[in-house]
N, CA, C and O atoms as CSV, one atom per row, in Angstrom:
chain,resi,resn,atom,element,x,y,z
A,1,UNK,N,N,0.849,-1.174,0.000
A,1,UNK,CA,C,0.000,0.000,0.000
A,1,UNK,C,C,0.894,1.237,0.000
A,1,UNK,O,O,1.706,1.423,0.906
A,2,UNK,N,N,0.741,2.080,-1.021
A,2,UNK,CA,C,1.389,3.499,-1.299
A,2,UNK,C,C,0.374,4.532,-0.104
A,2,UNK,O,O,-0.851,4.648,-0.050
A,3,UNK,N,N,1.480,5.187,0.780
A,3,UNK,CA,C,1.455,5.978,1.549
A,3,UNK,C,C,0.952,7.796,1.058
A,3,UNK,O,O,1.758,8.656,0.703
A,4,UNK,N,N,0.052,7.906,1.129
A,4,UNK,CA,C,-0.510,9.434,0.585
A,4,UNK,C,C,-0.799,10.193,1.173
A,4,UNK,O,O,-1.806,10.029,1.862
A,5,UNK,N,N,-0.036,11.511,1.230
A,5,UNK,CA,C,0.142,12.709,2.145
A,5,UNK,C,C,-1.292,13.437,1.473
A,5,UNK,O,O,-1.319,13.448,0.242
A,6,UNK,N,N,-2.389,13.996,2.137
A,6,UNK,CA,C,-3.563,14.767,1.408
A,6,UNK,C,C,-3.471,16.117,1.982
A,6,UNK,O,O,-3.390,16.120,3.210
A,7,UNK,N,N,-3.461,17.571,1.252
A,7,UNK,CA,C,-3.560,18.821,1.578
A,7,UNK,C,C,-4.754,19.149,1.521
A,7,UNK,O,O,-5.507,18.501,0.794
A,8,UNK,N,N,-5.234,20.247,2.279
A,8,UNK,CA,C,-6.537,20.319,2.339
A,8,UNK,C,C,-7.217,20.790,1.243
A,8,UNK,O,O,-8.414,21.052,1.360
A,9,UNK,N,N,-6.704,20.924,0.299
A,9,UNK,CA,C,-6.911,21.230,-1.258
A,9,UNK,C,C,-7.322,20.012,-1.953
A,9,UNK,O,O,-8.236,19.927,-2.773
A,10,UNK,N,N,-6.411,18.904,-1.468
A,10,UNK,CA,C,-6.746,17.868,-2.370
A,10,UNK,C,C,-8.389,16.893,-1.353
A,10,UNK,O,O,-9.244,16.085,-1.716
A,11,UNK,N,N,-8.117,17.485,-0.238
A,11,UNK,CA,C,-10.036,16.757,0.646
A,11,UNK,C,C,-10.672,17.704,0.135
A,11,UNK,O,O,-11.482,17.151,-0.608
A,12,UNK,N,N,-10.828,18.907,0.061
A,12,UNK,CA,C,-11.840,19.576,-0.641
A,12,UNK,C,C,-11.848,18.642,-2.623
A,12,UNK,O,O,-12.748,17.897,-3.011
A,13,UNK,N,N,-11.129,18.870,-3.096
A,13,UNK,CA,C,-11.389,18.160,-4.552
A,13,UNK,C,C,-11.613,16.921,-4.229
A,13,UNK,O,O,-11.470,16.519,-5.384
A,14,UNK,N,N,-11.877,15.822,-3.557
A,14,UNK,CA,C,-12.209,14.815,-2.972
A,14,UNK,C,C,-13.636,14.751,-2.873
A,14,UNK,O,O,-14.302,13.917,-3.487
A,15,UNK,N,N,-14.207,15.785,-1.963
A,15,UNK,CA,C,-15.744,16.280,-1.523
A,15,UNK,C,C,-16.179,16.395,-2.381
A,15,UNK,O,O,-17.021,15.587,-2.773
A,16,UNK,N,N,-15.675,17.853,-3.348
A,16,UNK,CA,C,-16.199,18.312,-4.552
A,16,UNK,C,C,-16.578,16.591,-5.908
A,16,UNK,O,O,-17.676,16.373,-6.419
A,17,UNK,N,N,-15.604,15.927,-6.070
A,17,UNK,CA,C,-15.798,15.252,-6.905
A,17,UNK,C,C,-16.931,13.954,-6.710
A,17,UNK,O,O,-17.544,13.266,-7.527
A,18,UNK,N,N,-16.882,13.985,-5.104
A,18,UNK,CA,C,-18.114,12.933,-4.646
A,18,UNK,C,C,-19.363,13.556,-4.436
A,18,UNK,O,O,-20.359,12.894,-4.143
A,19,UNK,N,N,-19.383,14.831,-4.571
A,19,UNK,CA,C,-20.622,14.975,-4.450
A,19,UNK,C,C,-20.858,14.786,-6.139
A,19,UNK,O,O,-21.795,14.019,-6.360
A,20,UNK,N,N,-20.096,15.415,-7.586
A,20,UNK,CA,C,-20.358,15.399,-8.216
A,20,UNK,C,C,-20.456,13.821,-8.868
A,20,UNK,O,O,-21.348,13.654,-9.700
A,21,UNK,N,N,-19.794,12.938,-8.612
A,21,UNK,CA,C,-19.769,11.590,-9.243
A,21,UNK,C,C,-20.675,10.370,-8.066
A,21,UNK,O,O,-21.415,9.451,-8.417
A,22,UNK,N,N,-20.399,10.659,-7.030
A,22,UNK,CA,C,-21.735,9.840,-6.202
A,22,UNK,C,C,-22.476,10.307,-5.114
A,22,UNK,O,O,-22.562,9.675,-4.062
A,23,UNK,N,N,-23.136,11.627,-5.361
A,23,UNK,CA,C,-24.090,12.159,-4.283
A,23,UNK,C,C,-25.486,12.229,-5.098
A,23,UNK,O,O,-26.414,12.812,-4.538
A,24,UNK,N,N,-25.718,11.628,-6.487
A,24,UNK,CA,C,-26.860,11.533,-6.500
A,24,UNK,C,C,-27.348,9.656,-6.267
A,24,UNK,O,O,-28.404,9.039,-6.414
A,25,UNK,N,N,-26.490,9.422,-6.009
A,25,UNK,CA,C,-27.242,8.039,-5.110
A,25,UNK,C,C,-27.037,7.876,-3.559
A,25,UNK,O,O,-27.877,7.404,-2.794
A,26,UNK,N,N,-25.703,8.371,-3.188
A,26,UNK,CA,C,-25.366,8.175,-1.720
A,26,UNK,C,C,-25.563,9.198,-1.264
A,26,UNK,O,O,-25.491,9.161,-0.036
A,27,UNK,N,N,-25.841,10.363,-1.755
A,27,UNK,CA,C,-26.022,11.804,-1.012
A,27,UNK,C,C,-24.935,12.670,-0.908
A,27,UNK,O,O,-23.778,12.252,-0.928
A,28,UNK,N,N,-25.243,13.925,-0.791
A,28,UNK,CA,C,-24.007,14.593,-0.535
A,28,UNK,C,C,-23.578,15.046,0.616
A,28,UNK,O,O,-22.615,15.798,0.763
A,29,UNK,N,N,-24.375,14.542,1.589
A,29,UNK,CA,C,-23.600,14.131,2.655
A,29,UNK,C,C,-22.993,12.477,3.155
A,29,UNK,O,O,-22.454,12.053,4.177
A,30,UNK,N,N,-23.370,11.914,1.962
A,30,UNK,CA,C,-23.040,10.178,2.532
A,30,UNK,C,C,-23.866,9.303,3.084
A,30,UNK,O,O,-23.425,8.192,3.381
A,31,UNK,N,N,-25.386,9.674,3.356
A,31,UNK,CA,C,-26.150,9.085,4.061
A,31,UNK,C,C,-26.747,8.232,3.491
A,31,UNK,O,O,-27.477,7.546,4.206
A,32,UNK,N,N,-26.702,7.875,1.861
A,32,UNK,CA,C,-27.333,6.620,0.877
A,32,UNK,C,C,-28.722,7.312,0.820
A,32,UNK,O,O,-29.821,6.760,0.778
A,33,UNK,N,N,-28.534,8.178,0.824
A,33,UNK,CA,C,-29.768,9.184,0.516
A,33,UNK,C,C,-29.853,10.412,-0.587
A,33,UNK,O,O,-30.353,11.536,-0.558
A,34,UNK,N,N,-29.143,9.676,-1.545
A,34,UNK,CA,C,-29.637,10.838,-2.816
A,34,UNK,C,C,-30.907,10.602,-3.452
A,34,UNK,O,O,-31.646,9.641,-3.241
A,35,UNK,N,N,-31.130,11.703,-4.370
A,35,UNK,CA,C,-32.265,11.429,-5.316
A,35,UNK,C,C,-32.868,10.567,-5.589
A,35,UNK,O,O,-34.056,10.386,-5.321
A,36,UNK,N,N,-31.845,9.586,-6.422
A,36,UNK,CA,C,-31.850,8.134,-6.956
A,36,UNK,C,C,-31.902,7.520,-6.405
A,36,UNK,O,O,-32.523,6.536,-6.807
A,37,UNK,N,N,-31.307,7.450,-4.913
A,37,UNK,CA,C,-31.321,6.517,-4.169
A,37,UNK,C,C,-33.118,5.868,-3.966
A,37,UNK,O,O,-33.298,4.847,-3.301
A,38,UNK,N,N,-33.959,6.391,-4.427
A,38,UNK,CA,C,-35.397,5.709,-4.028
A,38,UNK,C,C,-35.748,4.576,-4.709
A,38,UNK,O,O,-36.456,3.653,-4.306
A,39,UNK,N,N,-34.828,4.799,-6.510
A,39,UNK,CA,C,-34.957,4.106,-6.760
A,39,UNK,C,C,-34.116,2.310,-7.116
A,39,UNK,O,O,-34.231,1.266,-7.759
A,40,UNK,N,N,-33.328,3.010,-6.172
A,40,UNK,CA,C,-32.160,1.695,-6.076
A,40,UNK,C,C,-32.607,0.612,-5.149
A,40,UNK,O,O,-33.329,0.895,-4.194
A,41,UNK,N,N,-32.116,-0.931,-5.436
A,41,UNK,CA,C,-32.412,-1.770,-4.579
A,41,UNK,C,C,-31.472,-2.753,-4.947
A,41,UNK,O,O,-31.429,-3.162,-6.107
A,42,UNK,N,N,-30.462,-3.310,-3.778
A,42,UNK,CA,C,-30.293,-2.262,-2.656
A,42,UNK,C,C,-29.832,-0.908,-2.484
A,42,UNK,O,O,-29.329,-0.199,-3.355
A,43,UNK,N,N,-29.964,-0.731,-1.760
A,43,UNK,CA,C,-29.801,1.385,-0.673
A,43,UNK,C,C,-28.609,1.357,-0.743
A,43,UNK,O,O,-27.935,0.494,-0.181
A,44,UNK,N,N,-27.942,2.678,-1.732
A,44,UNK,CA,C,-26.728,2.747,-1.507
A,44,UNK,C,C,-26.091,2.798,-0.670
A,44,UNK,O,O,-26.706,3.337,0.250
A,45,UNK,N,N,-24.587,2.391,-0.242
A,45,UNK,CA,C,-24.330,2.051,1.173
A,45,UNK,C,C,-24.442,3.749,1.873
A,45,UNK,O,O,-24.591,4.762,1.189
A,46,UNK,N,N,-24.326,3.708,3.395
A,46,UNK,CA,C,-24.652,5.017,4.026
A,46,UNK,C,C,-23.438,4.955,5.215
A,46,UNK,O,O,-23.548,4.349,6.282
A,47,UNK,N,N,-21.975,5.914,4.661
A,47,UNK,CA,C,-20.915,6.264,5.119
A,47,UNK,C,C,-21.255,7.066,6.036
A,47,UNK,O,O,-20.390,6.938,6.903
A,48,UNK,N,N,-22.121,7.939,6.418
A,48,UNK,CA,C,-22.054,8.102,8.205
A,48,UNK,C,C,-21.871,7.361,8.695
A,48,UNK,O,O,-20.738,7.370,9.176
A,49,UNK,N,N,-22.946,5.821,9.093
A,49,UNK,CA,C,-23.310,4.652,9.659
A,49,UNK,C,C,-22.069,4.305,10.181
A,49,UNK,O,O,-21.107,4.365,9.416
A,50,UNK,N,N,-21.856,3.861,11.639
A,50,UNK,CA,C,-21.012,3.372,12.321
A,50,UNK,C,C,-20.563,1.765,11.554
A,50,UNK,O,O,-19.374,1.556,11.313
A,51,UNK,N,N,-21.883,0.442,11.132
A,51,UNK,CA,C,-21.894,0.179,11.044
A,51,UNK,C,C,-21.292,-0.630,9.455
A,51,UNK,O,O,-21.039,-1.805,9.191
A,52,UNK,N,N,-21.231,0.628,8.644
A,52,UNK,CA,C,-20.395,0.572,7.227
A,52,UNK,C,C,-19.166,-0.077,7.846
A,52,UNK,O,O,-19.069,-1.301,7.922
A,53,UNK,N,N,-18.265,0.724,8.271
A,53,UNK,CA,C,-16.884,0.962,9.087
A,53,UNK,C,C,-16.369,-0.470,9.488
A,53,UNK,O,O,-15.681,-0.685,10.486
A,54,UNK,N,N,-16.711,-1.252,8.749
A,54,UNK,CA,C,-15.879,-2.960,9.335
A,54,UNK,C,C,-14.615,-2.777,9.349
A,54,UNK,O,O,-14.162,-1.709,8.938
A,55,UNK,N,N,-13.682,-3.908,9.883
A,55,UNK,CA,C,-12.836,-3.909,9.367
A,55,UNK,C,C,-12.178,-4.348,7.801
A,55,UNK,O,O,-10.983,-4.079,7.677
A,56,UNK,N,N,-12.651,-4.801,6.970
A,56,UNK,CA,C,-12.775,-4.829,5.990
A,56,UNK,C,C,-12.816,-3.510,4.625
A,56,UNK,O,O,-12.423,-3.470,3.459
A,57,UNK,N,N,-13.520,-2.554,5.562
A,57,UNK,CA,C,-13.158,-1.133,4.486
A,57,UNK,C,C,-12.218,-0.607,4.400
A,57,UNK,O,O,-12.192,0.577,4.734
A,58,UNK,N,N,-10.956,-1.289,3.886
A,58,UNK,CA,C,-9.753,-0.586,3.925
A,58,UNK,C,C,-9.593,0.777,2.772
A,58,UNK,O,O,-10.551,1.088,2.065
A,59,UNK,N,N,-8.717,1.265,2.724
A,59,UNK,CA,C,-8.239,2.025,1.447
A,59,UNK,C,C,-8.740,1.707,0.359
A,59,UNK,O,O,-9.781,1.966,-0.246
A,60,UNK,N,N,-7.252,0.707,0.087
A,60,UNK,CA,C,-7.762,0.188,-1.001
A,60,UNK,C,C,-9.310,-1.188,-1.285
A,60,UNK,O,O,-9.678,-2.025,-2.109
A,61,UNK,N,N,-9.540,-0.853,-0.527
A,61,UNK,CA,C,-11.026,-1.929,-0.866
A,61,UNK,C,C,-12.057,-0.821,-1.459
A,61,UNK,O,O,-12.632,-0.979,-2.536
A,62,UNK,N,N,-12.236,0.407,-0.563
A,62,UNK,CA,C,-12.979,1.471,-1.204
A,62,UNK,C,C,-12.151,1.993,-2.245
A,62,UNK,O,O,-12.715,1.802,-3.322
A,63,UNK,N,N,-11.363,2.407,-2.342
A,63,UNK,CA,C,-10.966,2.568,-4.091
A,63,UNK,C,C,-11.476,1.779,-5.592
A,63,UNK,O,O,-11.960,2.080,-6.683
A,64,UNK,N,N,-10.867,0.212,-4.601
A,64,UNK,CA,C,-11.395,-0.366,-6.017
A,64,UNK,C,C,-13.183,-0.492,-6.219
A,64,UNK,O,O,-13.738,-0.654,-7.306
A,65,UNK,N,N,-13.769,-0.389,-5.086
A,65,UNK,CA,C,-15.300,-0.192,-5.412
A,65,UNK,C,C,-15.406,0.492,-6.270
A,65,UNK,O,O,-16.116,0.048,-7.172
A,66,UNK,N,N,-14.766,1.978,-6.500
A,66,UNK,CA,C,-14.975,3.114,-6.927
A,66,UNK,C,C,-14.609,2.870,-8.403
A,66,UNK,O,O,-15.302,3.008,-9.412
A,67,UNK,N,N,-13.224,2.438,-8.244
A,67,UNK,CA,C,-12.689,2.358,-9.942
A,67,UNK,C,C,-13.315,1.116,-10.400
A,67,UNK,O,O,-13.458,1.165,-11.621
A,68,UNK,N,N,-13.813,-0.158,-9.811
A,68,UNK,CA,C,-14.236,-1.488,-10.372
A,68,UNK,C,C,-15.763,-1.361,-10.300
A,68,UNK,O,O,-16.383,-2.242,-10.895
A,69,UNK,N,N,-16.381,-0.537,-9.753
A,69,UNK,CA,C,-17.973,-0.872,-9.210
A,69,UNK,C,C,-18.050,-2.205,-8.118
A,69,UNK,O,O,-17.197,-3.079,-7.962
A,70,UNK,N,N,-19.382,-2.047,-7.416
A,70,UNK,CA,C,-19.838,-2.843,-6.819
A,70,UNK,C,C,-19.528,-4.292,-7.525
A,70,UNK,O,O,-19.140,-5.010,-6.602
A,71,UNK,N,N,-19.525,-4.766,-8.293
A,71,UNK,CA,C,-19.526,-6.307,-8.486
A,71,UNK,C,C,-18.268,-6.973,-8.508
A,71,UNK,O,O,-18.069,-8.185,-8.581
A,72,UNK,N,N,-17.080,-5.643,-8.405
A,72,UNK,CA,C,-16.089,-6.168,-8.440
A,72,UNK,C,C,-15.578,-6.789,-7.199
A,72,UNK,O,O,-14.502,-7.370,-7.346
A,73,UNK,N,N,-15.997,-6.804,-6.225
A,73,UNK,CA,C,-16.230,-6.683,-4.675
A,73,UNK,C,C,-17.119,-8.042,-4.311
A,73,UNK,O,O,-16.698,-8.598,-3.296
A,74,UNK,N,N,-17.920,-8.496,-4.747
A,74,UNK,CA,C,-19.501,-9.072,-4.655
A,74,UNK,C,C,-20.325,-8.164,-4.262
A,74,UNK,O,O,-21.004,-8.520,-3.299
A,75,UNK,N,N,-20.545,-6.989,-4.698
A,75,UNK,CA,C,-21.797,-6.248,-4.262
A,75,UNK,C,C,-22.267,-5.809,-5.376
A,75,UNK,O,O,-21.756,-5.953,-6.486
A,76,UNK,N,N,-23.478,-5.136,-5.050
A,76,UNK,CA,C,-24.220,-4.264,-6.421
A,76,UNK,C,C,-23.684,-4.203,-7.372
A,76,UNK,O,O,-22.525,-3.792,-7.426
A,77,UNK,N,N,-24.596,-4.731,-8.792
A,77,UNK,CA,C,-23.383,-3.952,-10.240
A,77,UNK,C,C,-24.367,-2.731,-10.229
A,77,UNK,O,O,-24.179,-1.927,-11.143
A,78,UNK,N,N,-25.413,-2.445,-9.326
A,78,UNK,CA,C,-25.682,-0.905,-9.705
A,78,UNK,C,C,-24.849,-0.125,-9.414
A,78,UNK,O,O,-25.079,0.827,-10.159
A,79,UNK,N,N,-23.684,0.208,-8.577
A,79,UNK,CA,C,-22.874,0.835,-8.221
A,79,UNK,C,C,-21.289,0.763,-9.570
A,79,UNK,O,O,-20.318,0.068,-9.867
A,80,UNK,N,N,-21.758,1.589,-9.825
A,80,UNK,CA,C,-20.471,1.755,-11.389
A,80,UNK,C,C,-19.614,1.959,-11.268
A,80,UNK,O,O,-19.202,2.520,-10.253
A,81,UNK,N,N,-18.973,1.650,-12.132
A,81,UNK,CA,C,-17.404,1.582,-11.976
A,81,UNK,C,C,-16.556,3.117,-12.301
A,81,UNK,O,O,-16.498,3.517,-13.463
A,82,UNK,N,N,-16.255,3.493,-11.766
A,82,UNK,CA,C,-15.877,5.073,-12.226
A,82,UNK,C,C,-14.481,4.967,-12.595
A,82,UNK,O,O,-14.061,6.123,-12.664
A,83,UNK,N,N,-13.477,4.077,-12.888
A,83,UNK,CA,C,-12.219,4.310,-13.066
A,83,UNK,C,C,-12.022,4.853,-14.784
A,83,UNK,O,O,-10.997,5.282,-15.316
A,84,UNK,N,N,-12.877,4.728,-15.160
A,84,UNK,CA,C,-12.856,5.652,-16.919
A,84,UNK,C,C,-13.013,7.049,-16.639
A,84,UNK,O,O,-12.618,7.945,-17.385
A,85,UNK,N,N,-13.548,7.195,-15.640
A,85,UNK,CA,C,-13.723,8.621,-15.264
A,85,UNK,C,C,-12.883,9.871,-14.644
A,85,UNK,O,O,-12.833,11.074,-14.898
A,86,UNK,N,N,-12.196,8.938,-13.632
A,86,UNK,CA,C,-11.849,9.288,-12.777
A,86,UNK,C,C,-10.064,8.423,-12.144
A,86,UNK,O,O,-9.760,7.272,-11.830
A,87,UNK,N,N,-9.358,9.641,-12.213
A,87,UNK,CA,C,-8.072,9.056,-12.026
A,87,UNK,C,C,-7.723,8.527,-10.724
A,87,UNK,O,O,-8.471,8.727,-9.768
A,88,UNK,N,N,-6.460,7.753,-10.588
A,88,UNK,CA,C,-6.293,7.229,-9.329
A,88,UNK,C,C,-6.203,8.464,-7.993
A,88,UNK,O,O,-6.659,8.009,-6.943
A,89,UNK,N,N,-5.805,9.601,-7.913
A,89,UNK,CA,C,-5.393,10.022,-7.704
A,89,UNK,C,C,-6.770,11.124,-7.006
A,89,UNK,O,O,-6.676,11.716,-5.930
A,90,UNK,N,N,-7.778,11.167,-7.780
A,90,UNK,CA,C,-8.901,11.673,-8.061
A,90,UNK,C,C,-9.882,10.664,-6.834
A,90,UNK,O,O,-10.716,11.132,-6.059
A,91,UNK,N,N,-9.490,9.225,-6.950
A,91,UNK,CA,C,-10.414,8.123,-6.221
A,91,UNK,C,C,-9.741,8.118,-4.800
A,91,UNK,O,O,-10.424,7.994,-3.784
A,92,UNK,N,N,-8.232,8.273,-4.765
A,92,UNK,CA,C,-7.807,8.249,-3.713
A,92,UNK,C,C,-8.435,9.581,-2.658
A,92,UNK,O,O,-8.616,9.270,-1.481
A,93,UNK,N,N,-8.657,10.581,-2.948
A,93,UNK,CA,C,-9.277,11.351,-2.321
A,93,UNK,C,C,-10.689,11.610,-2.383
A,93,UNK,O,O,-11.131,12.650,-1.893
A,94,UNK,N,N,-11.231,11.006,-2.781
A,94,UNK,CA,C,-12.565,10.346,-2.358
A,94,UNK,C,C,-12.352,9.908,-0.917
A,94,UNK,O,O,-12.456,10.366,0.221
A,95,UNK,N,N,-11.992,8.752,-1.563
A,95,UNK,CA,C,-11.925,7.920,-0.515
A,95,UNK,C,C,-11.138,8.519,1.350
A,95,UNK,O,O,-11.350,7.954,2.423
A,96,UNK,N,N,-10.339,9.665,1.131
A,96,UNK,CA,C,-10.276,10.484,2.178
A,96,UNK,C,C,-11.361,10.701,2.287
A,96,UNK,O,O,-11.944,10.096,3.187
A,97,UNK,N,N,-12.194,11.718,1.380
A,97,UNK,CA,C,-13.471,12.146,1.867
A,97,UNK,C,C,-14.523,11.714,2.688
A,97,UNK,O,O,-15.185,12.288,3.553
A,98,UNK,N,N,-14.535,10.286,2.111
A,98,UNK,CA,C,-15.383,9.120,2.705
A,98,UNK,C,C,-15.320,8.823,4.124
A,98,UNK,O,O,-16.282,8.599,4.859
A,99,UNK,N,N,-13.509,8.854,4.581
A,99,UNK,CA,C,-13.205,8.815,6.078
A,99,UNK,C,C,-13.891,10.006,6.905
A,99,UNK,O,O,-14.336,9.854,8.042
A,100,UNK,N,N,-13.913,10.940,6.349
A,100,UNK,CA,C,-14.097,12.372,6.712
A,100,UNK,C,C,-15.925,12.429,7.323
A,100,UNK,O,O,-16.522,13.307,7.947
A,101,UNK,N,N,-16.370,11.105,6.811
A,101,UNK,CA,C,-18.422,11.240,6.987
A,101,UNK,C,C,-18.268,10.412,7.819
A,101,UNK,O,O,-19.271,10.526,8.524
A,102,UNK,N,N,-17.399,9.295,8.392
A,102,UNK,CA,C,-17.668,8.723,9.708
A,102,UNK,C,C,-18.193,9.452,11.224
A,102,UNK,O,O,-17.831,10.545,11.660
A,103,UNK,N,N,-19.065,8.572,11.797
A,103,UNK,CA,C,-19.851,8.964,12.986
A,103,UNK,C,C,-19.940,7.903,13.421
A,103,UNK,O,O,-20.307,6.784,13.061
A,104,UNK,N,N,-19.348,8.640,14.711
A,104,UNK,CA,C,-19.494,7.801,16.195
A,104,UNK,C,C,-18.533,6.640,16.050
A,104,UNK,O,O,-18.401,5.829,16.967
């Protein structure tokens, strides 16, 4: 695992890019409560939730959700694969972001 120093420039472009690439299903605060989300089944996952937070959500496990989609994982193929979209570098601070909606 490559070690990544984040400036608060690069968690803000982190935020910014999750709200723009997955806050209309998970919300833009993280709660699996966007728009779309009503019509998804299952509920996109909800990164406040204490209960997301296994040990199992490492770094790189949420990255590759992001760049592979859900099925790459065994979960949802509704959850898309964004790595055409979106650079490593781009997912890696997401995925800060993501740390950043934990509660409790």
């Amino acid at each position: 695992m490559t070690l990544v120093l984040f400036s608060a420039f690069a968690l803000a472009d982190g935020a910014s890019d999750f709200a723009t690439f997955c806050g209309s299903c998970h919300g833009v605060g993280g709660a699996g409560d966007g728009a779309a989300a009503v019509a998804l089944d299952p509920k996109p996952a909800n990164f406040t939730a204490p209960e997301f937070w296994t040990e199992d959500k490492t770094d790189d496990y949420l990255a590759k959700v992001i760049k592979e989609g859900g099925a790459a994982v065994g979960k949802s193929p509704m959850m898309a694969p964004w790595g055409g979209s979106l650079s490593d570098e781009q997912i890696a601070a997401i995925v800060e972001h993501l740390k950043t909606l934990k509660q409790g």
